[in-house]
PDB file as gemmi writes it, atoms N, CA and C in Angstrom:
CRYST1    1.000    1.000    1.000  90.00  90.00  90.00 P 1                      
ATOM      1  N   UNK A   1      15.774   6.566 -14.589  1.00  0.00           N  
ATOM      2  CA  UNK A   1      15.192   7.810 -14.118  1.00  0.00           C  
ATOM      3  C   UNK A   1      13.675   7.668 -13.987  1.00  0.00           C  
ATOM      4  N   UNK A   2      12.826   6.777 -14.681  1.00  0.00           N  
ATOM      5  CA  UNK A   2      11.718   6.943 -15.086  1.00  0.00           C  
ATOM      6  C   UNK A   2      11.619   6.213 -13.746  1.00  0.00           C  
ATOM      7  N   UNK A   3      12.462   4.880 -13.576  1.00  0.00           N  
ATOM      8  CA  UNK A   3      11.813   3.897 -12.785  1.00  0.00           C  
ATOM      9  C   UNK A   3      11.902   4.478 -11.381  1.00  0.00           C  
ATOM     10  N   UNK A   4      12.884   5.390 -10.961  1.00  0.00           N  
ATOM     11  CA  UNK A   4      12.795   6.368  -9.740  1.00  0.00           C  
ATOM     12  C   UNK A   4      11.420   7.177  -9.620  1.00  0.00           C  
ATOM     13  N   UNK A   5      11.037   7.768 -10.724  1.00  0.00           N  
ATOM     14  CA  UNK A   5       9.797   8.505 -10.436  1.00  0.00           C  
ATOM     15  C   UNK A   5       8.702   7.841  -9.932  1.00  0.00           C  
ATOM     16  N   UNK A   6       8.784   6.783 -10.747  1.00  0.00           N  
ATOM     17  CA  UNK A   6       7.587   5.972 -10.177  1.00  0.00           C  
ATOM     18  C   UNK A   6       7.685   5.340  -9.207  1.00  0.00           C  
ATOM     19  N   UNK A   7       8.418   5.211  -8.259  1.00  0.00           N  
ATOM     20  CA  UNK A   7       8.964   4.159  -6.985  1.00  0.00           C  
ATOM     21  C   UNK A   7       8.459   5.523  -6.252  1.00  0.00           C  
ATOM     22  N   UNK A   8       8.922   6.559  -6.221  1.00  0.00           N  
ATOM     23  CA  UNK A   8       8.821   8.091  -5.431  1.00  0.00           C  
ATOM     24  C   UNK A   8       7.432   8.259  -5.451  1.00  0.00           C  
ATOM     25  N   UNK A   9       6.743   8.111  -6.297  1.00  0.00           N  
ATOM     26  CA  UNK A   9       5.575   8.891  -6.433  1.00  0.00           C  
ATOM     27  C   UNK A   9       4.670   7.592  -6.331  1.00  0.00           C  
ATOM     28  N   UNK A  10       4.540   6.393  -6.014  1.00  0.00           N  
ATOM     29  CA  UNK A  10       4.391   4.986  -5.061  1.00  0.00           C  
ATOM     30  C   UNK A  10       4.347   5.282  -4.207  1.00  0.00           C  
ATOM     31  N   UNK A  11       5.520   5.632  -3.115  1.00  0.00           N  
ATOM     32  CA  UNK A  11       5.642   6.191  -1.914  1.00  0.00           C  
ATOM     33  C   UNK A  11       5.110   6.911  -1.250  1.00  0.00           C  
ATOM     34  N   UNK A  12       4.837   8.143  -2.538  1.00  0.00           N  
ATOM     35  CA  UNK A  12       3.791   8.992  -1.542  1.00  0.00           C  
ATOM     36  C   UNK A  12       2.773   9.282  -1.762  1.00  0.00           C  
ATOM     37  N   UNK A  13       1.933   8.081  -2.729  1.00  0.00           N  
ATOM     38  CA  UNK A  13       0.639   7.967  -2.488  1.00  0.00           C  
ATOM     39  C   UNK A  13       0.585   6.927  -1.299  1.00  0.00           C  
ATOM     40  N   UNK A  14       1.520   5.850  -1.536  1.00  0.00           N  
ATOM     41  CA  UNK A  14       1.158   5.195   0.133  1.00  0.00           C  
ATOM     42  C   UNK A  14       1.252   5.557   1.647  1.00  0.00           C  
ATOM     43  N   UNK A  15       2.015   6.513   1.457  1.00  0.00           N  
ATOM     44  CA  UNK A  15       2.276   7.315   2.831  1.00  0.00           C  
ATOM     45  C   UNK A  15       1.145   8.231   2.550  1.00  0.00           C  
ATOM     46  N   UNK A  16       0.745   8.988   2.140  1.00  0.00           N  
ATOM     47  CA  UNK A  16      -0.465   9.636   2.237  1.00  0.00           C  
ATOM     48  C   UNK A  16      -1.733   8.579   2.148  1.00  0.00           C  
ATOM     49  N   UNK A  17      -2.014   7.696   1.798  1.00  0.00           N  
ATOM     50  CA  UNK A  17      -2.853   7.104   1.816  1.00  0.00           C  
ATOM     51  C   UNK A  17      -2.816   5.898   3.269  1.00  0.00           C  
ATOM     52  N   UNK A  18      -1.966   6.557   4.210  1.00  0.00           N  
ATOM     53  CA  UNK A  18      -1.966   5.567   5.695  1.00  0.00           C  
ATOM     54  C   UNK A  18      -2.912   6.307   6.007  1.00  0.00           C  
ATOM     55  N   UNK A  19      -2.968   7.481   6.758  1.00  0.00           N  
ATOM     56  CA  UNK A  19      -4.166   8.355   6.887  1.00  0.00           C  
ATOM     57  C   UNK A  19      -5.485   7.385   6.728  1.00  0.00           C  
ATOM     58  N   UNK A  20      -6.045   7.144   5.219  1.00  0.00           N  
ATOM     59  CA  UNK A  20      -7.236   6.480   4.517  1.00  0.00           C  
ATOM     60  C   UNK A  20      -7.108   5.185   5.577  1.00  0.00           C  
ATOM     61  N   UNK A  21      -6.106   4.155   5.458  1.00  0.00           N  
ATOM     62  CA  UNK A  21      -6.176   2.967   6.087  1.00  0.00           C  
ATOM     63  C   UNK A  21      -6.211   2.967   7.750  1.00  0.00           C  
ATOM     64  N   UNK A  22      -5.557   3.878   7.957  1.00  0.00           N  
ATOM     65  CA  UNK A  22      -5.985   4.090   9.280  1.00  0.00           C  
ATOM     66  C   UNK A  22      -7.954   4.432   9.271  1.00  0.00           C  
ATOM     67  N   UNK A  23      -8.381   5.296   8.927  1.00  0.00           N  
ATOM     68  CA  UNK A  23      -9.959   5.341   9.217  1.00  0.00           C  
ATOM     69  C   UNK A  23     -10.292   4.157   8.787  1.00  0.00           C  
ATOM     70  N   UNK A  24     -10.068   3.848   7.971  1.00  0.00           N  
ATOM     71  CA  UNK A  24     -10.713   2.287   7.671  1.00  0.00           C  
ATOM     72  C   UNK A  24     -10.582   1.112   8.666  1.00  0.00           C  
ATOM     73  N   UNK A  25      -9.375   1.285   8.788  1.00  0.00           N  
ATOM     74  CA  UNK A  25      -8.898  -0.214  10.121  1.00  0.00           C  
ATOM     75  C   UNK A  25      -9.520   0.437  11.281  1.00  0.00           C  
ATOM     76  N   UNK A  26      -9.544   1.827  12.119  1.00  0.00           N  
ATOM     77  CA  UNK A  26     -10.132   2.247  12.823  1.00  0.00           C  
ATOM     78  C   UNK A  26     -11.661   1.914  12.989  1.00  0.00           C  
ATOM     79  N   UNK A  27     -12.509   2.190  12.021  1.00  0.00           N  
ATOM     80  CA  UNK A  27     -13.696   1.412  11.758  1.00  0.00           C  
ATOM     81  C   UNK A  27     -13.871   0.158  12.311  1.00  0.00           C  
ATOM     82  N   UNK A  28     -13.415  -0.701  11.774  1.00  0.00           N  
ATOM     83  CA  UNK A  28     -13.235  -1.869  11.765  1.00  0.00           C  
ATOM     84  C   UNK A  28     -13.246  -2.235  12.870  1.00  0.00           C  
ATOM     85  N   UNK A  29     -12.101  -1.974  13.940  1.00  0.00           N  
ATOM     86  CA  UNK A  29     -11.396  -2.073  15.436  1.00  0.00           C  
ATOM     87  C   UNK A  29     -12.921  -1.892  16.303  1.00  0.00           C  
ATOM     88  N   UNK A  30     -13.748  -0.591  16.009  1.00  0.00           N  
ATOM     89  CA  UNK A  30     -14.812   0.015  16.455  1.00  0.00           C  
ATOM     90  C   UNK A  30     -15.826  -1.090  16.283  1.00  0.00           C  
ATOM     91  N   UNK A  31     -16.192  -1.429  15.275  1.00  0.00           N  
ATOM     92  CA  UNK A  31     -17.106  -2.707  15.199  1.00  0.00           C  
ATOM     93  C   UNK A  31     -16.618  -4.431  15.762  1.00  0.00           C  
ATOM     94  N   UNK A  32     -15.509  -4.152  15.874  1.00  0.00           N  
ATOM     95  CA  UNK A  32     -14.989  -5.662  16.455  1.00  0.00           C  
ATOM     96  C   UNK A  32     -14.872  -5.505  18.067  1.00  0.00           C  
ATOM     97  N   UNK A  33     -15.154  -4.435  18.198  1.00  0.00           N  
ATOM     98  CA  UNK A  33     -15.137  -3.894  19.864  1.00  0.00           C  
ATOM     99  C   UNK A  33     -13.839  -4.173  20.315  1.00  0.00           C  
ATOM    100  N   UNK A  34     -12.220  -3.819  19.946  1.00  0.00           N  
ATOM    101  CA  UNK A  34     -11.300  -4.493  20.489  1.00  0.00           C  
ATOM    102  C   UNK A  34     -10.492  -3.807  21.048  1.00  0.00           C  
ATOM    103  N   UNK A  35      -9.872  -3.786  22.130  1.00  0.00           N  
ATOM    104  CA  UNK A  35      -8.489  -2.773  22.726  1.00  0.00           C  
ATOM    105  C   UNK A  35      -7.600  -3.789  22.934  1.00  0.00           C  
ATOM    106  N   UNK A  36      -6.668  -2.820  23.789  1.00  0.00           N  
ATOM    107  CA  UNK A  36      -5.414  -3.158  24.069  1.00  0.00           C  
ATOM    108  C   UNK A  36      -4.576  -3.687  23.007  1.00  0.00           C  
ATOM    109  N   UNK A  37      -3.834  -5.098  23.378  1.00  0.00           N  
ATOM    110  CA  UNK A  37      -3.125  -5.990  22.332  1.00  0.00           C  
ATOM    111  C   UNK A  37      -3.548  -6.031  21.128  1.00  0.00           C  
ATOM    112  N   UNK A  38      -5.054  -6.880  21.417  1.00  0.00           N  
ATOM    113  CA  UNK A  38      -5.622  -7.245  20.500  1.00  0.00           C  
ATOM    114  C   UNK A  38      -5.559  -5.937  19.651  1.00  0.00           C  
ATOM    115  N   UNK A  39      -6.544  -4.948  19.214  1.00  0.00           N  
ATOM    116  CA  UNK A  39      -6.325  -3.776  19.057  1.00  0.00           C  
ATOM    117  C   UNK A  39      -5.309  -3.490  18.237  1.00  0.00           C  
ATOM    118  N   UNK A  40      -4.003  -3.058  19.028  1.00  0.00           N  
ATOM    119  CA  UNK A  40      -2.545  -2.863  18.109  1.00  0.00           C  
ATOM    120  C   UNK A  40      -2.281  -3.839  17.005  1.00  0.00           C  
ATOM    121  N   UNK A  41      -2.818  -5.416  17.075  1.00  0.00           N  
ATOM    122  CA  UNK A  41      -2.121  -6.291  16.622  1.00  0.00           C  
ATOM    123  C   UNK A  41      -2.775  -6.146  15.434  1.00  0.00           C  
ATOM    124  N   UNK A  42      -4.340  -5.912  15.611  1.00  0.00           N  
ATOM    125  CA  UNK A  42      -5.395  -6.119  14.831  1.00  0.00           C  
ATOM    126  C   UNK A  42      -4.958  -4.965  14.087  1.00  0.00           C  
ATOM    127  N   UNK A  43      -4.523  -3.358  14.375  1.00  0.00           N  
ATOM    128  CA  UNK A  43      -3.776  -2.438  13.508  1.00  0.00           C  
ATOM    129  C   UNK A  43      -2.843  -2.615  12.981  1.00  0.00           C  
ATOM    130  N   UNK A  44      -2.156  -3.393  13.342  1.00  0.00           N  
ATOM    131  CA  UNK A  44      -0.979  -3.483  12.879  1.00  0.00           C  
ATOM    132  C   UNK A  44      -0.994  -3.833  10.917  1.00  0.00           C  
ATOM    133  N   UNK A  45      -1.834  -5.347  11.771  1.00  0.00           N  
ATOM    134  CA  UNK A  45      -2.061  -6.375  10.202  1.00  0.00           C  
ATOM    135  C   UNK A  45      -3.096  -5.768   9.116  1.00  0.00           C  
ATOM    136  N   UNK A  46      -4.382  -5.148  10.057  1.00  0.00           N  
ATOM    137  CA  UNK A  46      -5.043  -3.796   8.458  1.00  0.00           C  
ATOM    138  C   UNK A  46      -4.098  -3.053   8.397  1.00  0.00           C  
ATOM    139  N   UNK A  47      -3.265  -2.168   8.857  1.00  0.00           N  
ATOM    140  CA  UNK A  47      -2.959  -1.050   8.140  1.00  0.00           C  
ATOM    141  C   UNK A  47      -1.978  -1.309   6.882  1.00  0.00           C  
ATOM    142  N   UNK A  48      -1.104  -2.644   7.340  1.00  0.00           N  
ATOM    143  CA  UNK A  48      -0.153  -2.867   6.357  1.00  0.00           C  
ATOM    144  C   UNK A  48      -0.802  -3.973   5.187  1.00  0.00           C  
ATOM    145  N   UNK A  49      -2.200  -4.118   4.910  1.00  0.00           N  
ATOM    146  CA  UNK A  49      -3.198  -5.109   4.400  1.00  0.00           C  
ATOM    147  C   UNK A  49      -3.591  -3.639   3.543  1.00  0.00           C  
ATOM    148  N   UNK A  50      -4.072  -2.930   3.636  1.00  0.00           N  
ATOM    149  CA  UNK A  50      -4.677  -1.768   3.048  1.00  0.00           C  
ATOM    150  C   UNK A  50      -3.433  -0.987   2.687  1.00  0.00           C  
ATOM    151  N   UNK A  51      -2.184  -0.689   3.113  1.00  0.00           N  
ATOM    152  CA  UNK A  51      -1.129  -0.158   2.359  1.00  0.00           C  
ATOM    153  C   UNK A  51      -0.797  -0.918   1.107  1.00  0.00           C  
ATOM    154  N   UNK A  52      -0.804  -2.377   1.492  1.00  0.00           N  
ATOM    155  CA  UNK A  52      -0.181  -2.951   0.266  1.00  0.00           C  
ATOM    156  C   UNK A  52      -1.792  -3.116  -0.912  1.00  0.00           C  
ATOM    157  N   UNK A  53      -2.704  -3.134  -0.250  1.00  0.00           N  
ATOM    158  CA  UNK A  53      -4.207  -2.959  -1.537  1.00  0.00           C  
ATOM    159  C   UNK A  53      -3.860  -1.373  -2.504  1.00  0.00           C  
ATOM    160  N   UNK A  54      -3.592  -0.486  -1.763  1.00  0.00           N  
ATOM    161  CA  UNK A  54      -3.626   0.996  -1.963  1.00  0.00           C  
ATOM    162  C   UNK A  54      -2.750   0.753  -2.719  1.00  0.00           C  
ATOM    163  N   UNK A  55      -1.306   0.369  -2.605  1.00  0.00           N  
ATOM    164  CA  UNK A  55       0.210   0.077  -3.872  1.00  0.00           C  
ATOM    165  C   UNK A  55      -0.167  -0.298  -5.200  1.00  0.00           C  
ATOM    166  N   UNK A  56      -1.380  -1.486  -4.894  1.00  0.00           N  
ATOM    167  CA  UNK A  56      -1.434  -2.607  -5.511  1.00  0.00           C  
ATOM    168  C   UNK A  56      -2.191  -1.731  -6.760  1.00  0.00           C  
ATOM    169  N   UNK A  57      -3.351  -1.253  -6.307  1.00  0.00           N  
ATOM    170  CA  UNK A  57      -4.003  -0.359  -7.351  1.00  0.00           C  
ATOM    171  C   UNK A  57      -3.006   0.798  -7.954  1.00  0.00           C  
ATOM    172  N   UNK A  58      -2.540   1.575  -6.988  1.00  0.00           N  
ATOM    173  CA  UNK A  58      -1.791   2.280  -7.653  1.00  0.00           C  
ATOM    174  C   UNK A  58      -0.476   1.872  -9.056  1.00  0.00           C  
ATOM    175  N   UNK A  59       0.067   1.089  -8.617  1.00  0.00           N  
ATOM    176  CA  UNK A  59       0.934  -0.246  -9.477  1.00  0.00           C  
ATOM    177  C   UNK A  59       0.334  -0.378 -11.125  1.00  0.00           C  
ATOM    178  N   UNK A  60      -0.769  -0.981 -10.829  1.00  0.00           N  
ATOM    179  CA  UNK A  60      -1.674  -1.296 -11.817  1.00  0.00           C  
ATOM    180  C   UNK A  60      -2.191   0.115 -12.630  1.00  0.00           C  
ATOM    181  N   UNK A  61      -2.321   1.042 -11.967  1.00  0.00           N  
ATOM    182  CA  UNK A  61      -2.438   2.059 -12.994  1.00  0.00           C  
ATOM    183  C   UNK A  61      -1.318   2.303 -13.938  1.00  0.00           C  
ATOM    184  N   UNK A  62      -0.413   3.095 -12.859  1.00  0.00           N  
ATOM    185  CA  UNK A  62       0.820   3.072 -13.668  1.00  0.00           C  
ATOM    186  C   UNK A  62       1.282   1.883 -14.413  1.00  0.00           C  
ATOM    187  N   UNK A  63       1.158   0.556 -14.553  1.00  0.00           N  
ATOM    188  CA  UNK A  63       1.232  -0.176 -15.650  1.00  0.00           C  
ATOM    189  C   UNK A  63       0.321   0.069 -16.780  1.00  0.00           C  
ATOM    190  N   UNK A  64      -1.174   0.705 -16.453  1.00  0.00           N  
ATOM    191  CA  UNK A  64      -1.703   0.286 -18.162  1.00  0.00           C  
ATOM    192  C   UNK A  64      -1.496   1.548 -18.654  1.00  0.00           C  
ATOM    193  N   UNK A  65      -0.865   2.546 -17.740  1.00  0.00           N  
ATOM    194  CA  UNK A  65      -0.452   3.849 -18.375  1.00  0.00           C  
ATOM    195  C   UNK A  65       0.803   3.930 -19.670  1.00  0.00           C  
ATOM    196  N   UNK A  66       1.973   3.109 -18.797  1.00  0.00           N  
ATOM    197  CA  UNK A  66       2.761   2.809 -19.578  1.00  0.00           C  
ATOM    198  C   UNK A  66       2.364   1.542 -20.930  1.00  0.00           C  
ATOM    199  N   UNK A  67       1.406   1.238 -20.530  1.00  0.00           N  
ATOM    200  CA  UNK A  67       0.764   0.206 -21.812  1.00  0.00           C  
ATOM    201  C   UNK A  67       1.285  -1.614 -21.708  1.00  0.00           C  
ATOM    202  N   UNK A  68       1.438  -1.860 -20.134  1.00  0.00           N  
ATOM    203  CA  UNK A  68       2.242  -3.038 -19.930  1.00  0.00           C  
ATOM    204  C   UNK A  68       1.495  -4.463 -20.266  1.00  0.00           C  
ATOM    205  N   UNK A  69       1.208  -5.666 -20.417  1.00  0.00           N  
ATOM    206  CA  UNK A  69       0.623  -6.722 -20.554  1.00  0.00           C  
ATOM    207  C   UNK A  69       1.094  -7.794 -20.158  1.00  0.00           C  
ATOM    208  N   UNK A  70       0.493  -8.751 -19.725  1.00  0.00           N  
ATOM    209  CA  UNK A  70       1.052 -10.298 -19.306  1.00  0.00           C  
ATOM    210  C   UNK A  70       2.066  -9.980 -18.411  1.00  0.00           C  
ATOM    211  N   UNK A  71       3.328 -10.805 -18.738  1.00  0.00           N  
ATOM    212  CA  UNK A  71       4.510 -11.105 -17.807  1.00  0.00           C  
ATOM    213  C   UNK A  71       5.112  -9.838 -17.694  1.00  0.00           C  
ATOM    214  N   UNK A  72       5.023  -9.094 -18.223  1.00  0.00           N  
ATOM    215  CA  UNK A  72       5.906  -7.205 -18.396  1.00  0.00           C  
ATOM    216  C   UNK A  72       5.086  -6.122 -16.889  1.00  0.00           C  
ATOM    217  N   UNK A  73       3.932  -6.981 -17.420  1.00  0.00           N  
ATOM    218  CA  UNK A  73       2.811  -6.091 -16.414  1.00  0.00           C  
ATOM    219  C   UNK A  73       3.161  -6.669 -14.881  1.00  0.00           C  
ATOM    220  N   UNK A  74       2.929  -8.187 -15.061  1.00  0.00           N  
ATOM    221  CA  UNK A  74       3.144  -8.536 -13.237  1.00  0.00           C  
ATOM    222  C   UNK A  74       4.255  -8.521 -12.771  1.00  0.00           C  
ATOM    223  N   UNK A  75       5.322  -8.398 -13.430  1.00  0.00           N  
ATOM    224  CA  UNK A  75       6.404  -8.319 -13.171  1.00  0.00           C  
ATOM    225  C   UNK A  75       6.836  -6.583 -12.468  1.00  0.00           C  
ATOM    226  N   UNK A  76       6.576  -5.555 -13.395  1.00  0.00           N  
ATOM    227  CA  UNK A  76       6.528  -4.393 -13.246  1.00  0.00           C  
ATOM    228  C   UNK A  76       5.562  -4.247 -11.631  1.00  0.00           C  
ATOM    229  N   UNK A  77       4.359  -4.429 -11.764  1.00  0.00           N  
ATOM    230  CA  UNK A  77       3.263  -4.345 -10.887  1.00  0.00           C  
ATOM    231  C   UNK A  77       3.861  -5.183  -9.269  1.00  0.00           C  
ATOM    232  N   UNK A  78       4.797  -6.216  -9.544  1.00  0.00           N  
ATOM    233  CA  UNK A  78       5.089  -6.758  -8.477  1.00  0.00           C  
ATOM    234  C   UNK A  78       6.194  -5.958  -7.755  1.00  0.00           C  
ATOM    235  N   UNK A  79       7.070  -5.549  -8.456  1.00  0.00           N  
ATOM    236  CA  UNK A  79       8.336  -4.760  -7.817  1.00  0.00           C  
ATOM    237  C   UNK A  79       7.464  -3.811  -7.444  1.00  0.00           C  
ATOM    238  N   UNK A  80       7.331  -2.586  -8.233  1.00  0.00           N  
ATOM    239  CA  UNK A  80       6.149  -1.292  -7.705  1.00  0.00           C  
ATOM    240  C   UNK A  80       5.620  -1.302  -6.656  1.00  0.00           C  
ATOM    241  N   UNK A  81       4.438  -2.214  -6.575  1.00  0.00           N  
ATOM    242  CA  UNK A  81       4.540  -3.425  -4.502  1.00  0.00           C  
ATOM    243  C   UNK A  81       5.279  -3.239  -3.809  1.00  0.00           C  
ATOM    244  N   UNK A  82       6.536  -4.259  -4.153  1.00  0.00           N  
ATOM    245  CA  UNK A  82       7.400  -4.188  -3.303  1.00  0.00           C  
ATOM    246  C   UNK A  82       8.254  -3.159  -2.910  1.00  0.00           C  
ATOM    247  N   UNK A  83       8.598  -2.316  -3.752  1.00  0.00           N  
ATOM    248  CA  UNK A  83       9.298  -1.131  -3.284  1.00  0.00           C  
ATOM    249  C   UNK A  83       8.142  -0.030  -2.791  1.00  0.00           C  
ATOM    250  N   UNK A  84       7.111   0.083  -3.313  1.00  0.00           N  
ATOM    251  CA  UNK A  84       6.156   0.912  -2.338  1.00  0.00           C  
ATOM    252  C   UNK A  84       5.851   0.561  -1.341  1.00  0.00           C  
ATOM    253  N   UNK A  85       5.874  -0.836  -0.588  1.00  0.00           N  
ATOM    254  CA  UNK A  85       5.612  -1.183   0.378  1.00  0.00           C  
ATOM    255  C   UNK A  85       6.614  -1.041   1.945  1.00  0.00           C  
ATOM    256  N   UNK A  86       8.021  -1.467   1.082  1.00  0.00           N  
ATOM    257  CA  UNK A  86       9.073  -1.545   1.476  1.00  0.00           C  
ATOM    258  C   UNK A  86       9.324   0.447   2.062  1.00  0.00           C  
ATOM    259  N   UNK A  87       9.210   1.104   1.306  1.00  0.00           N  
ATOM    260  CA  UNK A  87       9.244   2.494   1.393  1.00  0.00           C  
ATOM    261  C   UNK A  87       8.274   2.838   2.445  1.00  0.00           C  
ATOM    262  N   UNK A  88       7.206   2.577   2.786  1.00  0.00           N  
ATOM    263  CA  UNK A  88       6.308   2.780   3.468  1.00  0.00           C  
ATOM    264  C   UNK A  88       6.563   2.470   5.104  1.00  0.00           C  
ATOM    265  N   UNK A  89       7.207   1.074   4.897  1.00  0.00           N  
ATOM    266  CA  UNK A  89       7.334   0.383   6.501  1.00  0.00           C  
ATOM    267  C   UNK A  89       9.007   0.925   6.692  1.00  0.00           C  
ATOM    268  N   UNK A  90       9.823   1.768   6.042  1.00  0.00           N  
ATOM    269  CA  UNK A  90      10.499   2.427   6.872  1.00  0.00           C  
ATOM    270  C   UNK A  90      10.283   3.959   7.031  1.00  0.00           C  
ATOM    271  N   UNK A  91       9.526   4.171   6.605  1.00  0.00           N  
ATOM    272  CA  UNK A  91       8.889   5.415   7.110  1.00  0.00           C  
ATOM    273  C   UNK A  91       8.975   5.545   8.189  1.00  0.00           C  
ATOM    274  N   UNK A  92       7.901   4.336   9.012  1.00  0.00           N  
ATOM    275  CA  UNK A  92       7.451   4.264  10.190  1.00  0.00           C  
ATOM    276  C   UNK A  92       8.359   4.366  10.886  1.00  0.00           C  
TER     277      UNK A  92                                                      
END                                                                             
């Protein structure tokens, strides 16, 4: 039950936090002067680069919340990732 909450509430800090990565990669796009292809491709790879940074921190909180260390922690912190990430790109 616990480990559902936290996969859920992963999710929708990363889905709310596309918004954030979008202005950011937007930025970015703006200073690299780029359209078209390039552009999409170049969105493509920040937005899902800054979703998985955004998980990554989030992850890590919720581990030293629960009080995790060493192998308990990256282990925990790595799934959390992966299922927040995973949750995110079928959103789309």
């Amino acid at each position: 039950m616990k480990a559902a909450i936290t996969i859920a509430l992963v999710a929708l800090i990363a889905s709310n936090s596309a918004f954030a990565a979008s202005t950011v990669c937007e930025s970015q796009v703006a200073a690299k002067n780029l359209s078209g292809s390039e552009k999409a491709s170049f969105m493509k790879q920040c937005e899902k680069k800054q979703a998985t940074l955004e998980a990554t921190n989030a992850c890590d909180a919720q581990a030293k919340e629960q009080k995790l260390a060493g192998a308990a922690m990256m282990k925990f912190v790595n799934k959390c990732v992966k299922d927040a990430t995973a949750g995110a790109a079928a959103k789309k």
